[in-house]
Steps between C-alpha positions, in 0.01 A plus 500: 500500500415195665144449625293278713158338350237371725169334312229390776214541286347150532570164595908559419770668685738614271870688604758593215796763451540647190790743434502758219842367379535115552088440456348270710732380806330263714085424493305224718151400543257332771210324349181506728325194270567221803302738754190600241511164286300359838205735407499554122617830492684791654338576880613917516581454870676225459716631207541862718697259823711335250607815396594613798674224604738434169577826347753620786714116439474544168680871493754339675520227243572733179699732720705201630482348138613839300795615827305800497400695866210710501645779539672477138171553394344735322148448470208314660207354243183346615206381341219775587238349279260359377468217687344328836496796779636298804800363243603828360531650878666216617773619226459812534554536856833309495655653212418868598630387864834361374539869307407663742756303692772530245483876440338385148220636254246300437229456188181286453452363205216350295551141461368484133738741353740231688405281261447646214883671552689151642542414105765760452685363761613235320446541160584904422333423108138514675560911420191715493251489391347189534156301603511335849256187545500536860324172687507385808243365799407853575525672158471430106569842272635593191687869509629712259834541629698844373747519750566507892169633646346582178234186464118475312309223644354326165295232694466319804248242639184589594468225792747244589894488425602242319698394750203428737332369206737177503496479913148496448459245237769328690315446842169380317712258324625399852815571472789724714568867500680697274229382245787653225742227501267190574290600247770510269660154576156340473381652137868297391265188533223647350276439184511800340117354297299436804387809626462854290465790754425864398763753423347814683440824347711402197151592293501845538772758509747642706718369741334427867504188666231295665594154645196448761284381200741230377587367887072443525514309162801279682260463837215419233692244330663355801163489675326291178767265513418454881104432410594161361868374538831573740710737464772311377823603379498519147210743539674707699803538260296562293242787632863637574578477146196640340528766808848639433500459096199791528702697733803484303274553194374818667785664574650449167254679291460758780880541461492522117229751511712735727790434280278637245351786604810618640745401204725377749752214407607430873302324713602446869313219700562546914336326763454160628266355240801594260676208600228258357662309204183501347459858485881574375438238228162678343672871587781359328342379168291814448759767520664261264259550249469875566845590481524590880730427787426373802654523868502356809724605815676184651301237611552526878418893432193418345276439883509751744839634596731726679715568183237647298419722818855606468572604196164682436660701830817581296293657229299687744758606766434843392177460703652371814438708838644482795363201714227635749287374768191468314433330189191370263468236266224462219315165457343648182755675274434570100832507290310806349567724790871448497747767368806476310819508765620792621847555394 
């Protein structure tokens, strides 16, 4: 089976074939962070006409790349959800066109099960069950992962992503969007005793997130500074610092708390933020000490992507309908409400 994987669910257009035999066969990506760096974050309509424009070129990319027509196809995946509305039909709308067009089924998926899954496509030792520390600009969770479609959300944030934490913190330290990875290079330079923020709701149990609180103590800080001296850049690096050691600090007792309750020795980390060094380093020293493992999918696998999209359709084609006219998409989708695949 070789199927088609369209992700549109934010500010990247991602296109990938994956094929039940020979795994993934071609995947490429368009980055939208030149058009939204100019505003500090990703404009929906803006990230909707991108879509529209690069996802046909880049189907002709993979096909072109992987000598495959579309009429070898089998299958049609899209990202349904969650995600911006205007980006999601933008996919939507092309990839149930081109089944349409081909004579092809066609299945929405949820982009976080994407993510949560794209680990096994490289590394088939990630076996169920597992925790997935899911975090990206739009989401932070930790699930109880069973298998394919069977998923407990242990916690989640309560306000901001962590992702939009650091392009927050980011654009009050004046600096460029994604806040992710120039955060990062900054805290290098940073003195880890300057500043001491808050690791939030670390003091009380349970596993939820809450990252608006610790993004006001960065404006706070930054904003004293301001009161009396320049914001040079020393104290930039090292806001960033003090900034990403709590984050990182969060996540890994949130992580070993979920490892805990669950009894799980696998713990899968998806989604952009999983790329921060910081974060693999602190993941990586506490599942040392608590005899865990810990996973990551490929790097370029680890931001939004069309690969992910595919392979979650593999494991789902069971679901796949024939393409129609009309379609939906869901903005807001819980991981709860999925269902294991239909076989």
């Amino acid at each position: 089976m070789i199927v088609l994987g369209i992700e549109t669910s934010c500010d990247d257009t991602g296109v990938a074939l994956y094929c039940s035999k020979r795994g993934l066969l071609a995947h490429t990506l368009f980055s939208q962070v030149d058009t939204h760096q100019l505003y500090g974050g990703v404009v929906p309509e803006l990230a909707a006409r991108d879509h529209t424009r690069k996802v046909i070129p880049l189907v002709d990319t993979v096909l072109c790349e992987a000598g495959v027509t579309g009429e070898q196809l089998d299958l049609v995946a899209y990202t349904r959800g969650p995600g911006l509305a205007g980006a999601l039909l933008a996919g939507a709308a092309v990839a149930r066109s081109l089944a349409y067009g081909w004579g092809l089924p066609a299945l929405g998926i949820h982009h976080m099960e994407g993510h949560l899954l794209a680990v096994l496509l490289d590394d088939k030792e990630a076996s169920f069950p597992f925790v997935a520390l899911l975090v990206s600009g739009g989401h932070t969770q930790l699930v109880d992962v069973r298998g394919v479609g069977d998923y407990r959300i242990l916690g989640k944030t309560l306000d901001d992503a962590v992702g939009e934490a650091f392009d927050k913190t980011a654009k009050m330290l004046g600096l460029e969007y994604p806040g992710g990875p120039v955060i990062e290079r900054w805290a290098r330079q940073g003195d880890s005793s300057r500043f001491k923020f808050p690791r939030p709701m670390t003091d009380r149990p349970g596993c939820d997130f809450s990252f608006s609180g610790l993004k006001t103590f960065a404006l706070n800080t930054v904003q004293a500074w301001r009161q009396e001296h320049e914001l040079d850049d020393q104290t930039i690096a090292d806001v960033a610092y003090a900034f990403q050691h709590a984050v990182v600090e969060t996540l890994v007792i949130k992580c070993r708390r979920a490892l805990e309750a669950t009894g799980y020795k696998r713990l899968v980390v998806a989604g952009g933020v999983g790329a921060n060094s910081a974060l693999r380093a602190g993941l990586g020293e506490m599942v040392g000490t608590c005899g865990a493992e810990l996973f990551y999918p490929p790097m370029e696998l680890c931001t939004d992507n069309g690969a992910m999209i595919a392979y979650a359709g593999f494991l789902r084609a069971g679901e796949a309908s024939a393409a129609e006219e009309g379609f939906d998409v869901q903005p807001r989708w819980s991981m709860e409400e999925l269902a294991p695949p239909v076989v």
